[in-house]
C-alpha positions in Angstrom: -3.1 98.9 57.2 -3.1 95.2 58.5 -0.2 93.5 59.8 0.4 89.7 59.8 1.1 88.8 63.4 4.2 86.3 64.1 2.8 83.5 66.3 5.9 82.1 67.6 6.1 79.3 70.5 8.0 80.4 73.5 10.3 77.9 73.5 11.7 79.4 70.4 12.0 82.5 72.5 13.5 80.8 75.6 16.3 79.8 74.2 20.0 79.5 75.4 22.1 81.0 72.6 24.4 84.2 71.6 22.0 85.6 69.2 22.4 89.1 68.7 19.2 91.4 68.1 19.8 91.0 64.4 20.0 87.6 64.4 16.7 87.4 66.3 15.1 89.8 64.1 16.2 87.8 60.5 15.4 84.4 62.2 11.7 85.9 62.9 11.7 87.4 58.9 12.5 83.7 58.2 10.0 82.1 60.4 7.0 84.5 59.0 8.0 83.7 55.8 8.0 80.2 56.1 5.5 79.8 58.8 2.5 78.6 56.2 3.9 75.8 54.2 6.0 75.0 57.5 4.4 71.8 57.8 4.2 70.9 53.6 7.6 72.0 52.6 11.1 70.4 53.5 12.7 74.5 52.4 12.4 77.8 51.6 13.7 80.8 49.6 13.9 84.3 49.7 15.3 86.3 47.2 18.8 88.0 48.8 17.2 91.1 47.5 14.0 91.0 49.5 16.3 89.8 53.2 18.8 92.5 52.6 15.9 95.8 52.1 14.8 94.1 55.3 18.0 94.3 57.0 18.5 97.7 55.8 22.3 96.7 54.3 24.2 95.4 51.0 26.1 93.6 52.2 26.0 89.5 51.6 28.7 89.1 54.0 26.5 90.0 56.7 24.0 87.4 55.9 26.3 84.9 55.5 27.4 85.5 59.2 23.9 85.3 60.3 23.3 82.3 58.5 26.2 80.7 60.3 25.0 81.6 63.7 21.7 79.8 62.9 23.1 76.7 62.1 24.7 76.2 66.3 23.1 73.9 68.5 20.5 76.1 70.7 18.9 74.8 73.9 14.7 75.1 73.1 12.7 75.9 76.2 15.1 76.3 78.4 12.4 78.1 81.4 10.4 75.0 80.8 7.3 76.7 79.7 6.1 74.3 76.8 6.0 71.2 79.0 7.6 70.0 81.9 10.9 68.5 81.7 11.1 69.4 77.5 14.7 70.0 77.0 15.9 69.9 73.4 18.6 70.9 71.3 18.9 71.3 67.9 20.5 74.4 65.2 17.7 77.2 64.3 18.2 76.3 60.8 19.2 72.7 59.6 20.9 74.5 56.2 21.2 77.7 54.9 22.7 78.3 51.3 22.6 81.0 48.6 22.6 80.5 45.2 21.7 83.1 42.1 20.9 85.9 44.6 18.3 83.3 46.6 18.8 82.3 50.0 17.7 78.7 50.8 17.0 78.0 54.1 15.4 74.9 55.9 14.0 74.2 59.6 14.3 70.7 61.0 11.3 68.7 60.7 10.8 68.8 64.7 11.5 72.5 65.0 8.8 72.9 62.2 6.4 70.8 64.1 7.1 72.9 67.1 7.7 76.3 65.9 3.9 75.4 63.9 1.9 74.0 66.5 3.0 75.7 70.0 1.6 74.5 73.0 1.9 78.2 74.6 3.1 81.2 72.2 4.1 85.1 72.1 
């Protein structure tokens, strides 16, 4: 069995924000998702169906909470490690909606760039 890897950039790692180990994990089912058309598509979906086997729940309440705690302002690279003196700010998500059992979700067009292209990665 093969298993797509998750190349994520470390300042999406180093971050300064209360996400809880859910959070982290949803945000990373997100970004794998996403992470092939990040560059050639403005948004994404998922069907609620597909998030909430992932999650191992029911319950759209919980991803609505989730969803919520994407869309706060997070410090990126707060350890430094992309670049010296790269301090930025910015929400996880830029939106997050659901509509007919699909989630819509969209990055900002600079987190894309740097959650895509990582100078250093994990």
């Amino acid at each position: 069995m093969t298993t797509e890897l998750l190349v994520k950039a470390t300042g999406a790692i180093h971050i300064n924000h209360k996400i809880n180990l859910v959070q982290q994990k949803t945000y990373n089912f997100l970004l794998k998702h996403a992470y092939h058309d990040l560059l050639k598509k403005s948004s994404f979906s998922i069907p609620m169906n597909q998030l909430l086997t992932f999650l191992g729940t029911r319950n759209d309440e919980n991803i609505k909470q989730l969803m919520r705690g994407f869309i706060a302002p997070v410090d990126f690279n707060i350890l430094g490690k992309d670049a010296v003196n790269d301090w930025k700010v910015f929400p996880l998500l830029s939106i997050a909606s659901i509509k007919n059992g699909i989630l819509h979700y969209a990055f900002g067009e600079e987190l894309s760039e740097l959650l895509y292209n990582p100078d250093y990665y994990a």
